[in-house]
Structure formats: structure tokens, C-alpha cells
PDB file of N, CA, C and O in Angstrom:
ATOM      1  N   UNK A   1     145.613  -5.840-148.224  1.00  0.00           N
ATOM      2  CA  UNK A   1     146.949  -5.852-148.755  1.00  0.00           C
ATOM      3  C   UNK A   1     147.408  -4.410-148.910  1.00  0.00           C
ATOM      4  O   UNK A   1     146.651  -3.644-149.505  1.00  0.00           O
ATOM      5  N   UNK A   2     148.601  -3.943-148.424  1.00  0.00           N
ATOM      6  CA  UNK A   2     149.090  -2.642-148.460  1.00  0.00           C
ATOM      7  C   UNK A   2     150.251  -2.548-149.546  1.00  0.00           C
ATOM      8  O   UNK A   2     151.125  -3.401-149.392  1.00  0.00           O
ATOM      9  N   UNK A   3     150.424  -1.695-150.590  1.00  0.00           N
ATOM     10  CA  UNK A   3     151.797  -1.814-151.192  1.00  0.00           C
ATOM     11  C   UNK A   3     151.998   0.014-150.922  1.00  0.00           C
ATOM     12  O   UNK A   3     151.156   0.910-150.863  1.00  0.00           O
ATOM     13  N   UNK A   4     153.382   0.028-150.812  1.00  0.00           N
ATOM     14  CA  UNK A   4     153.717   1.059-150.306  1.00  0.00           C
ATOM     15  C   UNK A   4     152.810   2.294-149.562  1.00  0.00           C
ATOM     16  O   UNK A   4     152.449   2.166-148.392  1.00  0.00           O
ATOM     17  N   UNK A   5     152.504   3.419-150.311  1.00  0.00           N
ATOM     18  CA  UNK A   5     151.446   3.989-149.023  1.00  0.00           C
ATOM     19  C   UNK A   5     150.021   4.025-149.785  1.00  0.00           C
ATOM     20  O   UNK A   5     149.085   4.811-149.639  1.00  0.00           O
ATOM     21  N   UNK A   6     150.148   3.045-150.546  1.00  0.00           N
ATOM     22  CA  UNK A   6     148.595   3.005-151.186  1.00  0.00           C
ATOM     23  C   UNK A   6     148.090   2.102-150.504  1.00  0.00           C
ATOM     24  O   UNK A   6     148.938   1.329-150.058  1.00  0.00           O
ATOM     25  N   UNK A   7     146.721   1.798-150.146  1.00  0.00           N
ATOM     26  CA  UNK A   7     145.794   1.232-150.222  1.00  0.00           C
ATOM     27  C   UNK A   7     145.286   0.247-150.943  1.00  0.00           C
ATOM     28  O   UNK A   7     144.302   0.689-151.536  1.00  0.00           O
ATOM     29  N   UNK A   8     145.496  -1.053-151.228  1.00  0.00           N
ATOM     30  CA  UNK A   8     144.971  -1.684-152.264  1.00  0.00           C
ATOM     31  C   UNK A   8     144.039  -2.974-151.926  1.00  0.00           C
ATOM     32  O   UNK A   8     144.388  -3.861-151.147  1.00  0.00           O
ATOM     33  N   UNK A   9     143.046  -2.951-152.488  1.00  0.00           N
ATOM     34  CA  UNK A   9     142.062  -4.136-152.586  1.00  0.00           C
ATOM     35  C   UNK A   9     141.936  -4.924-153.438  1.00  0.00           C
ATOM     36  O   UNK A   9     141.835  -4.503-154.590  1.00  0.00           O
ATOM     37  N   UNK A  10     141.889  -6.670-153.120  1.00  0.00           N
ATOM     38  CA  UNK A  10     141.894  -7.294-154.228  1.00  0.00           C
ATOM     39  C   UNK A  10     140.583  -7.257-154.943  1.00  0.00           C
ATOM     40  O   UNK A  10     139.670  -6.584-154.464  1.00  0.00           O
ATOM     41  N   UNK A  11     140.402  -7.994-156.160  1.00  0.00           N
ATOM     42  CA  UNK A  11     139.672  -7.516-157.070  1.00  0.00           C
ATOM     43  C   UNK A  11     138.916  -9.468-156.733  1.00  0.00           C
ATOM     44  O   UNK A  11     139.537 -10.486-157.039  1.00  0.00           O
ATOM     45  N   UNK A  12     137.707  -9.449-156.160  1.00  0.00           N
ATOM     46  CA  UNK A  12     137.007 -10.475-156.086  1.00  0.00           C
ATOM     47  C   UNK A  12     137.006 -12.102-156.801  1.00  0.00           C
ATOM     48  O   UNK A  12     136.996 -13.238-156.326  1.00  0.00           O
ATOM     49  N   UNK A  13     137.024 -11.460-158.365  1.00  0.00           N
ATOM     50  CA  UNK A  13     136.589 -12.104-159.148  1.00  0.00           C
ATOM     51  C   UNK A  13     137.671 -12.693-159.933  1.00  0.00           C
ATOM     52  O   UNK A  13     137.422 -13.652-160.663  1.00  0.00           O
ATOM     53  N   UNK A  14     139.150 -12.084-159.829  1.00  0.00           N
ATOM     54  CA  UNK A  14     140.426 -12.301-160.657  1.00  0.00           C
ATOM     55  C   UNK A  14     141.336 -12.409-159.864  1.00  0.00           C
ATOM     56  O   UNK A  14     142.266 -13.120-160.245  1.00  0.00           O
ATOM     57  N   UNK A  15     141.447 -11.804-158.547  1.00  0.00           N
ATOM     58  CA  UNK A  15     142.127 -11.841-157.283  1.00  0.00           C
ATOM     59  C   UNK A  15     143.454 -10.913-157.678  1.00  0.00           C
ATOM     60  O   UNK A  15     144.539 -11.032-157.109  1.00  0.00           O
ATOM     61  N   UNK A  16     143.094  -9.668-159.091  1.00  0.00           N
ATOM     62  CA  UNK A  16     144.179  -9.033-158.887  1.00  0.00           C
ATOM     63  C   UNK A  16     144.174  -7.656-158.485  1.00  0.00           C
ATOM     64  O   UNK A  16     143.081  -7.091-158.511  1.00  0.00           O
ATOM     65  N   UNK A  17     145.405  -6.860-158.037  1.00  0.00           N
ATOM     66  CA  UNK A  17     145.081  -6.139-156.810  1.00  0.00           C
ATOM     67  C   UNK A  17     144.051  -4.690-157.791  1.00  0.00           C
ATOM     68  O   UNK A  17     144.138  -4.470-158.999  1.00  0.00           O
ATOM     69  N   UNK A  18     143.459  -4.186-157.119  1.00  0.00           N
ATOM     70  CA  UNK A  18     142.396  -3.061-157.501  1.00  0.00           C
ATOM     71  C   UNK A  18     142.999  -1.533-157.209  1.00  0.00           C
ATOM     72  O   UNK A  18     142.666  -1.130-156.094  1.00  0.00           O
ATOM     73  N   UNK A  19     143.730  -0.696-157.893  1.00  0.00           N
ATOM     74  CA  UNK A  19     144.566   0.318-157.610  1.00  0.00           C
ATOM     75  C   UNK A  19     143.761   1.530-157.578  1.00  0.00           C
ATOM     76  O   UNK A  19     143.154   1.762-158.624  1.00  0.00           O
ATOM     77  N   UNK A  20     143.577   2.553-156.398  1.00  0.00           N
ATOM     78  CA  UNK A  20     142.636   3.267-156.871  1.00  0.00           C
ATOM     79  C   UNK A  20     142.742   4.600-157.331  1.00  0.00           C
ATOM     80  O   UNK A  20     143.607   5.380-156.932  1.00  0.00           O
ATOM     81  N   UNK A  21     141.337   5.034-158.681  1.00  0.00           N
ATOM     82  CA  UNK A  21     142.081   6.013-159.641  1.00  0.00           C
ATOM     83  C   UNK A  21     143.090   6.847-158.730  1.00  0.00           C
ATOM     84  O   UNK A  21     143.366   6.712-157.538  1.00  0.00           O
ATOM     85  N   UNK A  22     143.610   7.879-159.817  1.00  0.00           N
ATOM     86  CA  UNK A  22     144.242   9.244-159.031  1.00  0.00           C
ATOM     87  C   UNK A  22     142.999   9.940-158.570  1.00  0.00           C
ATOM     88  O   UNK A  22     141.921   9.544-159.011  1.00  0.00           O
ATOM     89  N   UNK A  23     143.045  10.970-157.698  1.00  0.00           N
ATOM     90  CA  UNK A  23     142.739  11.659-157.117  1.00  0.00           C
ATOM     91  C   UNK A  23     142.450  12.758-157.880  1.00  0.00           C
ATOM     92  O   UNK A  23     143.393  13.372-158.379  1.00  0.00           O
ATOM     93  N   UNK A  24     141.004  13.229-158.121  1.00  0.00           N
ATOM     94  CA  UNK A  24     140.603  14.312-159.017  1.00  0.00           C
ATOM     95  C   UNK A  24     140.096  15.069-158.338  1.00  0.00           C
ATOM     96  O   UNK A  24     139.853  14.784-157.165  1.00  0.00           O
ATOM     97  N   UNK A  25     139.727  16.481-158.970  1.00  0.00           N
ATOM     98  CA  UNK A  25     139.440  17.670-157.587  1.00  0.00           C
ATOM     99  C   UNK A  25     138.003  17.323-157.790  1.00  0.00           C
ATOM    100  O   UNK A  25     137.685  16.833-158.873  1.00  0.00           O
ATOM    101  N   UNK A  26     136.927  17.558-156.695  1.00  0.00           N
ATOM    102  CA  UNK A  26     135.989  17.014-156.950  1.00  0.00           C
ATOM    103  C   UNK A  26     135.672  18.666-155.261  1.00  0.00           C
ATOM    104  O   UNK A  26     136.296  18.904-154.227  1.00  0.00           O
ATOM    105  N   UNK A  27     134.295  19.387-155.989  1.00  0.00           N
ATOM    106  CA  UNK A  27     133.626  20.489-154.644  1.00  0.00           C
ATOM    107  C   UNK A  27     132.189  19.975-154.460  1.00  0.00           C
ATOM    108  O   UNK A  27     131.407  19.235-155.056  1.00  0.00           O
ATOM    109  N   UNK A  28     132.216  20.608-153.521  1.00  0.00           N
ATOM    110  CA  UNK A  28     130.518  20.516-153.368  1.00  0.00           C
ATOM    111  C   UNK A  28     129.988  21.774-153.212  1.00  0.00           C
ATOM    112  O   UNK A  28     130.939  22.479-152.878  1.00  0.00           O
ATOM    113  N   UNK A  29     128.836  22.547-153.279  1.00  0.00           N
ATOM    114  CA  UNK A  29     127.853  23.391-152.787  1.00  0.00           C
ATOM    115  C   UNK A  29     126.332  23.264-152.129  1.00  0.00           C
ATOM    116  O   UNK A  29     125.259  22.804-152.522  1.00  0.00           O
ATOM    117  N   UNK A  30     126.564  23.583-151.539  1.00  0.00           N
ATOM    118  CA  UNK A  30     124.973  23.301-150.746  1.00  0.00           C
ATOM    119  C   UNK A  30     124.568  24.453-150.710  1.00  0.00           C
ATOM    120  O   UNK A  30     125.372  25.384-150.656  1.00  0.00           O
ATOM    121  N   UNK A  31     123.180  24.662-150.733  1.00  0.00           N
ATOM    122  CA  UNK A  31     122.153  25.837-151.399  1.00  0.00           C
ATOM    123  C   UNK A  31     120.660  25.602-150.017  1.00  0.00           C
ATOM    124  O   UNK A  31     119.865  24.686-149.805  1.00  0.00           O
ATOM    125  N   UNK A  32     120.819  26.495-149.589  1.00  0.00           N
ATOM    126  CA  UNK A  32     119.534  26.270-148.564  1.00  0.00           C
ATOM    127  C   UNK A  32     118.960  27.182-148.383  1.00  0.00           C
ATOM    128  O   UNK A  32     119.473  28.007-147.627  1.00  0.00           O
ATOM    129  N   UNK A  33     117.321  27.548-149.117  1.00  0.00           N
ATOM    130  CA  UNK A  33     116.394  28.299-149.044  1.00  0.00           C
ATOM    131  C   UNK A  33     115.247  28.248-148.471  1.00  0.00           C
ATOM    132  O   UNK A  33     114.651  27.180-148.324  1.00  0.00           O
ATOM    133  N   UNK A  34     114.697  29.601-147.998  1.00  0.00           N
ATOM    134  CA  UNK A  34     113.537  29.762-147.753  1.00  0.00           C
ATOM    135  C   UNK A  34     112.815  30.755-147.907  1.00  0.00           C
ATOM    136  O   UNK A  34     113.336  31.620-148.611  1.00  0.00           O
ATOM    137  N   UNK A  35     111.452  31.064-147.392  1.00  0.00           N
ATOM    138  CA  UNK A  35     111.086  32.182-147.425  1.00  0.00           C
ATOM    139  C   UNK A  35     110.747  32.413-146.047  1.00  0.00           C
ATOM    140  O   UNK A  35     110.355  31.509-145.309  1.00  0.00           O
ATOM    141  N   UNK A  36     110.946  34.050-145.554  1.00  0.00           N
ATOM    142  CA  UNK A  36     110.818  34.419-144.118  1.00  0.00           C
ATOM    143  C   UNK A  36     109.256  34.924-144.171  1.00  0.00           C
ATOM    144  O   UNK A  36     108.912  35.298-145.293  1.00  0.00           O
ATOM    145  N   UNK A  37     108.384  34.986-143.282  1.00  0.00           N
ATOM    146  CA  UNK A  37     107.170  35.505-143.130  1.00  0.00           C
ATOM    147  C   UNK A  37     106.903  36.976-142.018  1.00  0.00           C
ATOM    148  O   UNK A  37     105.905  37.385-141.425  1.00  0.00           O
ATOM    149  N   UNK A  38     108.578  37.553-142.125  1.00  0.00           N
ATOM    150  CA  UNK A  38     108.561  38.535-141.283  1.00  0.00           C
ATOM    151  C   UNK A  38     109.049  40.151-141.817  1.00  0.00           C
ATOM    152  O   UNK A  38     109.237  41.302-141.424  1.00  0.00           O
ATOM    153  N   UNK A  39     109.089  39.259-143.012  1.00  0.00           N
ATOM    154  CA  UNK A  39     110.285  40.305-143.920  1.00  0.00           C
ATOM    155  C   UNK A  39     109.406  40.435-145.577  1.00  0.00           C
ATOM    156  O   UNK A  39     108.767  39.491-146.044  1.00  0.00           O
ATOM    157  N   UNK A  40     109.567  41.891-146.326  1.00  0.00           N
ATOM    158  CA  UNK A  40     108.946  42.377-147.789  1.00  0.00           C
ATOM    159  C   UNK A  40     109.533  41.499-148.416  1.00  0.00           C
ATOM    160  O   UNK A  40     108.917  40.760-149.184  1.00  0.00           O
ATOM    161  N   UNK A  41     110.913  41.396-148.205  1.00  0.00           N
ATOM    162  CA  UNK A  41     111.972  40.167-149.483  1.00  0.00           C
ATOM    163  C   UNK A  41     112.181  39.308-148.746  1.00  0.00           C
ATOM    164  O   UNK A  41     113.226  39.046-148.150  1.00  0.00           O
ATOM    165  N   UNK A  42     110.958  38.673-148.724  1.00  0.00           N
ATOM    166  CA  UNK A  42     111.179  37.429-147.938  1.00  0.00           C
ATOM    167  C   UNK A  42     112.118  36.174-148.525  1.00  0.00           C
ATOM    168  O   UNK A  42     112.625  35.277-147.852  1.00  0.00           O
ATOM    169  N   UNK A  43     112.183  36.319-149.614  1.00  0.00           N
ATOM    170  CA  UNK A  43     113.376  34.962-149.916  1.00  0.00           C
ATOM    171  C   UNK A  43     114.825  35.070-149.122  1.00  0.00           C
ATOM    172  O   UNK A  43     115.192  36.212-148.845  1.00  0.00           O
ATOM    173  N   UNK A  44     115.544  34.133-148.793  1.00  0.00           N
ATOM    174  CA  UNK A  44     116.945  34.266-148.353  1.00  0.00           C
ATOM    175  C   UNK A  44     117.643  32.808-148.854  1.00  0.00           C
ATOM    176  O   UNK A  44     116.964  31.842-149.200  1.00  0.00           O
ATOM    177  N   UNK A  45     118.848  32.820-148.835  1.00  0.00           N
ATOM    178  CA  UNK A  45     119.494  31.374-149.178  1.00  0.00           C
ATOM    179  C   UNK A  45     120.602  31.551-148.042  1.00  0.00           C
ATOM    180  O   UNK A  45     120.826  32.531-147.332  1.00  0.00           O
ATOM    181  N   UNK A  46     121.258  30.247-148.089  1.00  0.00           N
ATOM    182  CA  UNK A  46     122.668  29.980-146.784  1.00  0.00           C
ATOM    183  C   UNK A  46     123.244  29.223-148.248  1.00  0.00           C
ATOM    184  O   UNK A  46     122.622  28.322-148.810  1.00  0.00           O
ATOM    185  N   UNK A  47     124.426  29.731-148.684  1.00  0.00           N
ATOM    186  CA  UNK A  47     124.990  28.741-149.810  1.00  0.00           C
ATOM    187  C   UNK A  47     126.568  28.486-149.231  1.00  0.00           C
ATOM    188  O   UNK A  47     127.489  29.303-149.196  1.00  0.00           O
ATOM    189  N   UNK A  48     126.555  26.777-148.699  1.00  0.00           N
ATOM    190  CA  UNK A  48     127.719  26.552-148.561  1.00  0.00           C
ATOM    191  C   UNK A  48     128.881  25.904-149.476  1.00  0.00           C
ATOM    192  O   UNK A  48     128.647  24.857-150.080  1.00  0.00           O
ATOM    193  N   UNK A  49     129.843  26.392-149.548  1.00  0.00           N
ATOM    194  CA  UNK A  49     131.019  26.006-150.738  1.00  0.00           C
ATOM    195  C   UNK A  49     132.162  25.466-150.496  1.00  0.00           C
ATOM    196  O   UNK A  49     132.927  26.178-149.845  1.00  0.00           O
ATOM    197  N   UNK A  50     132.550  24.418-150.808  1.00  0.00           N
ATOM    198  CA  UNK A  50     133.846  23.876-150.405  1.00  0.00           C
ATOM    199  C   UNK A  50     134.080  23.478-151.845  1.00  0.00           C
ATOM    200  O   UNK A  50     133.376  22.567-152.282  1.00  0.00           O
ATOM    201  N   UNK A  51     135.345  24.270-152.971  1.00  0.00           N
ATOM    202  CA  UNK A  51     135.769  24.060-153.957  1.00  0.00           C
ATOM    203  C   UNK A  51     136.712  23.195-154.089  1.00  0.00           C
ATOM    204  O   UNK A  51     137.388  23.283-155.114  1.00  0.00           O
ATOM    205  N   UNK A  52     136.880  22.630-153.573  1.00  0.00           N
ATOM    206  CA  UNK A  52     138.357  21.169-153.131  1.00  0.00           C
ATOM    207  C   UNK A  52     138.100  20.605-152.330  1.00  0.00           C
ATOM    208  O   UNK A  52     138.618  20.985-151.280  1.00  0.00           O
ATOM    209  N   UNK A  53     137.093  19.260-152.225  1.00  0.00           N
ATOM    210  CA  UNK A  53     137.297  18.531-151.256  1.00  0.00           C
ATOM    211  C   UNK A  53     138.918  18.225-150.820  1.00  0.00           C
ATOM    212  O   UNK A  53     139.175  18.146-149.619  1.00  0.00           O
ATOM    213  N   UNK A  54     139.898  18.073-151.730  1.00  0.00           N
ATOM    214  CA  UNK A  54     140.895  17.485-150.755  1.00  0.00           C
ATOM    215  C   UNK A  54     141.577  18.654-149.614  1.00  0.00           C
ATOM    216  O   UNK A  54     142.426  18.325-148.785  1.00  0.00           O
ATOM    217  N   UNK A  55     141.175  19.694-149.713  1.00  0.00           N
ATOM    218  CA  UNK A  55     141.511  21.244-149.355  1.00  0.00           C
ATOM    219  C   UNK A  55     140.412  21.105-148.026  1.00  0.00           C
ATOM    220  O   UNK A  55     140.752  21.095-146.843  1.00  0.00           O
ATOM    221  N   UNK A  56     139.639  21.049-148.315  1.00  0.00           N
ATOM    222  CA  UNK A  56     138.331  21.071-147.025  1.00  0.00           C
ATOM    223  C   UNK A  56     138.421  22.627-146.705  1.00  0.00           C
ATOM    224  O   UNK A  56     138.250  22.803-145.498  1.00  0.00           O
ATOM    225  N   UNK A  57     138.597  23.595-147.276  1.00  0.00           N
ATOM    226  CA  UNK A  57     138.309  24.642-147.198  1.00  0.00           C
ATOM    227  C   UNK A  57     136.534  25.177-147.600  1.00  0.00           C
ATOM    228  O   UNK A  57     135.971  25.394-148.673  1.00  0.00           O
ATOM    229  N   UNK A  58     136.064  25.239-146.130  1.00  0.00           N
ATOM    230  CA  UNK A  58     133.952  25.521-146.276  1.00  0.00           C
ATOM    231  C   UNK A  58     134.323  26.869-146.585  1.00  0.00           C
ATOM    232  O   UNK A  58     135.380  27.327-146.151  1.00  0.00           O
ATOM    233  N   UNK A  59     133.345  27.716-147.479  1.00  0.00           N
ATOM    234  CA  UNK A  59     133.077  28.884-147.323  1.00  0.00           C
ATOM    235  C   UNK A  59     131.524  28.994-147.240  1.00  0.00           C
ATOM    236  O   UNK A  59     130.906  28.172-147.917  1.00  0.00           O
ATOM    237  N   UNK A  60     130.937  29.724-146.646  1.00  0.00           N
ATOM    238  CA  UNK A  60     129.661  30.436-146.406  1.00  0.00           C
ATOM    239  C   UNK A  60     129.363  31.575-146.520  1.00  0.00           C
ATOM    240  O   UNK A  60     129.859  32.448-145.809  1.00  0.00           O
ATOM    241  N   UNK A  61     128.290  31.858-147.648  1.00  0.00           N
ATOM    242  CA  UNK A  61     127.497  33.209-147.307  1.00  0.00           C
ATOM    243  C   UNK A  61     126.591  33.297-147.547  1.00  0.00           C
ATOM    244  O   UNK A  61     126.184  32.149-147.724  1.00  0.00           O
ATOM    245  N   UNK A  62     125.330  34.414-147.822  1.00  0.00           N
ATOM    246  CA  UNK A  62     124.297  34.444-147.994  1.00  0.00           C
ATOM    247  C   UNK A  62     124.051  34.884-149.161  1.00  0.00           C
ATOM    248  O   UNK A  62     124.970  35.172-149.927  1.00  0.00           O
ATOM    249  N   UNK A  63     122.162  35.070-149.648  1.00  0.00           N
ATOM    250  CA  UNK A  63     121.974  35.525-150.498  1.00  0.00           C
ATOM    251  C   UNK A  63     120.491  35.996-150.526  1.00  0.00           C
ATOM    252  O   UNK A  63     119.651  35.097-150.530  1.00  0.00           O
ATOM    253  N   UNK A  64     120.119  37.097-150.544  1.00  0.00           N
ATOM    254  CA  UNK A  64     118.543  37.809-150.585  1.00  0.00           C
ATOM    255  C   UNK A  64     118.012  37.668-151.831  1.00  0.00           C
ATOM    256  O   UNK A  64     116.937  38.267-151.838  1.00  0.00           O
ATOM    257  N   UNK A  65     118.270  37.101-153.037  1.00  0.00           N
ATOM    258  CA  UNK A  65     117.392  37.182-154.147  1.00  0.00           C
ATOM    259  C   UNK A  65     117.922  35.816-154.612  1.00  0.00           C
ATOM    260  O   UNK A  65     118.794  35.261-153.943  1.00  0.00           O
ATOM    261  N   UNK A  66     117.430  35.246-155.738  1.00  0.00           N
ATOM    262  CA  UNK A  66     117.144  34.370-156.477  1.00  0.00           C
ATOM    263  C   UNK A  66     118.679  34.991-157.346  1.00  0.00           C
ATOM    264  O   UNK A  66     119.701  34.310-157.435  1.00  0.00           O
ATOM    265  N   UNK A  67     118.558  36.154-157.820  1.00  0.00           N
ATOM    266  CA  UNK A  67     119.855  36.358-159.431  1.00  0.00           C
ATOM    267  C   UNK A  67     121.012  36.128-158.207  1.00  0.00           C
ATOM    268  O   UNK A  67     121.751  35.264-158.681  1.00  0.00           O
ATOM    269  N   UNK A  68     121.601  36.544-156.651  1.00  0.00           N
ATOM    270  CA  UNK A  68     122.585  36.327-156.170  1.00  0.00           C
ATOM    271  C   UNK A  68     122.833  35.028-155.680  1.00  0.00           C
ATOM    272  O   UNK A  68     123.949  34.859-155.190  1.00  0.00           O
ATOM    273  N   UNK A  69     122.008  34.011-155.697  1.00  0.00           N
ATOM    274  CA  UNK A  69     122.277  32.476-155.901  1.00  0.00           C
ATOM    275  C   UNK A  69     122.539  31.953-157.078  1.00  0.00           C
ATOM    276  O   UNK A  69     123.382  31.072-157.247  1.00  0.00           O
ATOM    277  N   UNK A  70     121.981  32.352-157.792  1.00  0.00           N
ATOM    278  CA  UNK A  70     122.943  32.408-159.878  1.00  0.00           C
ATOM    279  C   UNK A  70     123.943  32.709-159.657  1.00  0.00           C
ATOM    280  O   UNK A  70     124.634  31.707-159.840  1.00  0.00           O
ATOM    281  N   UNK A  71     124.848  33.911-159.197  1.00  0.00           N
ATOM    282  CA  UNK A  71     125.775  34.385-159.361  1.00  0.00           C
ATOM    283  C   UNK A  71     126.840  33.579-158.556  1.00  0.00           C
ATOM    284  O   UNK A  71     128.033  33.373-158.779  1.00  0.00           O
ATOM    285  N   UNK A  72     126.088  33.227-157.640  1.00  0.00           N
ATOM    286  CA  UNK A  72     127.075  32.159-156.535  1.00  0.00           C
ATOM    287  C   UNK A  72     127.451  31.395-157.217  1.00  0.00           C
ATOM    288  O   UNK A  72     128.640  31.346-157.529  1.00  0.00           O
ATOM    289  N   UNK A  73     126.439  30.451-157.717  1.00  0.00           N
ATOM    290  CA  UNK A  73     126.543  28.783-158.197  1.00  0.00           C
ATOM    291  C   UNK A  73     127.393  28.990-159.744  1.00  0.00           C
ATOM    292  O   UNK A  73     128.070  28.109-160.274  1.00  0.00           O
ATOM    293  N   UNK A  74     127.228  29.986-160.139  1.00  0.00           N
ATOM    294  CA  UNK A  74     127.829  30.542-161.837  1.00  0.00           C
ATOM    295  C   UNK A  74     129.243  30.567-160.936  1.00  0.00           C
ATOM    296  O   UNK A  74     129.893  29.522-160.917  1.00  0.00           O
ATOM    297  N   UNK A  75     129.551  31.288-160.472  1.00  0.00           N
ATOM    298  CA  UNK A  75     130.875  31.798-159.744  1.00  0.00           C
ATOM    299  C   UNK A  75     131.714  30.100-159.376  1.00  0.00           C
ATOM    300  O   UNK A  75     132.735  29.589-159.836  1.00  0.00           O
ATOM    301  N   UNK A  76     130.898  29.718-158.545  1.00  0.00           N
ATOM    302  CA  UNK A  76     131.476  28.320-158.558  1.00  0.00           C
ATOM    303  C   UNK A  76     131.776  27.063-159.414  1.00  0.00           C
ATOM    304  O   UNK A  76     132.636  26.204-159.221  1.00  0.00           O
ATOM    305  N   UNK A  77     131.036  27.144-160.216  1.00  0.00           N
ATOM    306  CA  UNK A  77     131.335  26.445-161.639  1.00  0.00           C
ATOM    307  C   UNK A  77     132.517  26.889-162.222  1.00  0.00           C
ATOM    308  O   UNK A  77     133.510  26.194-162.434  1.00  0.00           O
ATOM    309  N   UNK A  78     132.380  28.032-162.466  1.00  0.00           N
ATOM    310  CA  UNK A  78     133.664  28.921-163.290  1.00  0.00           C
ATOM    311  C   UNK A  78     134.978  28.153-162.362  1.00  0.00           C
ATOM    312  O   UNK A  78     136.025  28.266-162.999  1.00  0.00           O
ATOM    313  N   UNK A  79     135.146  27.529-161.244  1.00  0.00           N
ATOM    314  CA  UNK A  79     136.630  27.570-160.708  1.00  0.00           C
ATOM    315  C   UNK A  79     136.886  26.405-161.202  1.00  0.00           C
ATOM    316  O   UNK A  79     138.002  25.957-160.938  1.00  0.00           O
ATOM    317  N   UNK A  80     135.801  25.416-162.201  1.00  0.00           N
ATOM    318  CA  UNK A  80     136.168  24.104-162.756  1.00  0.00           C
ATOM    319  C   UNK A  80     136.480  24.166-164.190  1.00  0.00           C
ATOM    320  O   UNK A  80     136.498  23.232-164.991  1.00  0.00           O
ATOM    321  N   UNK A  81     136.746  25.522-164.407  1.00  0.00           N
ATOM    322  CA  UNK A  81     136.906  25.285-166.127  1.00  0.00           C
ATOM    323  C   UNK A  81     137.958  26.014-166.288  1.00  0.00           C
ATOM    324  O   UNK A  81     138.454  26.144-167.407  1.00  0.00           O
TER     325      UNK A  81
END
């Protein structure tokens, strides 16, 4: 069932229509580590960021220590408060 440009599903059990919430900002980060066996500082991370799924704006960068993946994931929190 379509009512105007929403989307709506009936509701199984009552058969009345199921409206869905608003739209909240909702990011993700992905964090991907390892250690290299070629290198003194061998730790590295790939931390990917998309702060608005509805934006779909990815950002990527890196990180050589453990405190600059804090600072990432701290940094990214901060854009929700």
C-alpha cells in the first residue's frame, strides 16, 4: 500500500497501516588493524567513516599508533553530540 511518497506496510496483526519512524542521522566507522612484520611500528589501522548515512559521504585514513585511532573514533563521536 503506497500513501503519498511514503512507503507503508500493513501491520499483520491489526491490519493497520505501519508508518515508518522519521529518519534519524545514524554513521558508521570501521576500524581495521594489524600488525606489519616488516616495519619497528609495526601496528597500522585503515579507519573508515561515513558520519551520515543519509549523506553517504566515506572518508578514509590511516593511523600508525593505537592514541591516533582514539583520536579518530573520539573525533567521530564528538559530531553526535
Amino acid at each position: 500500500m503506497r500513501r503519498g511518497d511514503v512507503q507503508v506496510t500493513e501491520d499483520v496483526e491489526s491490519g493497520a497501516p505501519m508508518v515508518p519512524p522519521p529518519q534519524e542521522r545514524a554513521g558508521v566507522l570501521v576500524i581495521r588493524a594489524w600488525l606489519e612484520s616488516t616495519d619497528r611500528s609495526r601496528f597500522r589501522a585503515r579507519i573508515v567513516q561515513t558520519p551520515d548515512l543519509n549523506v553517504g559521504l566515506e572518508v578514509t585514513t590511516s593511523a600508525a599508533t593505537t592514541e591516533a585511532v582514539l583520536d579518530a573514533v573520539l573525533a567521530w563521536l564528538k559530531t553526535f553530540s
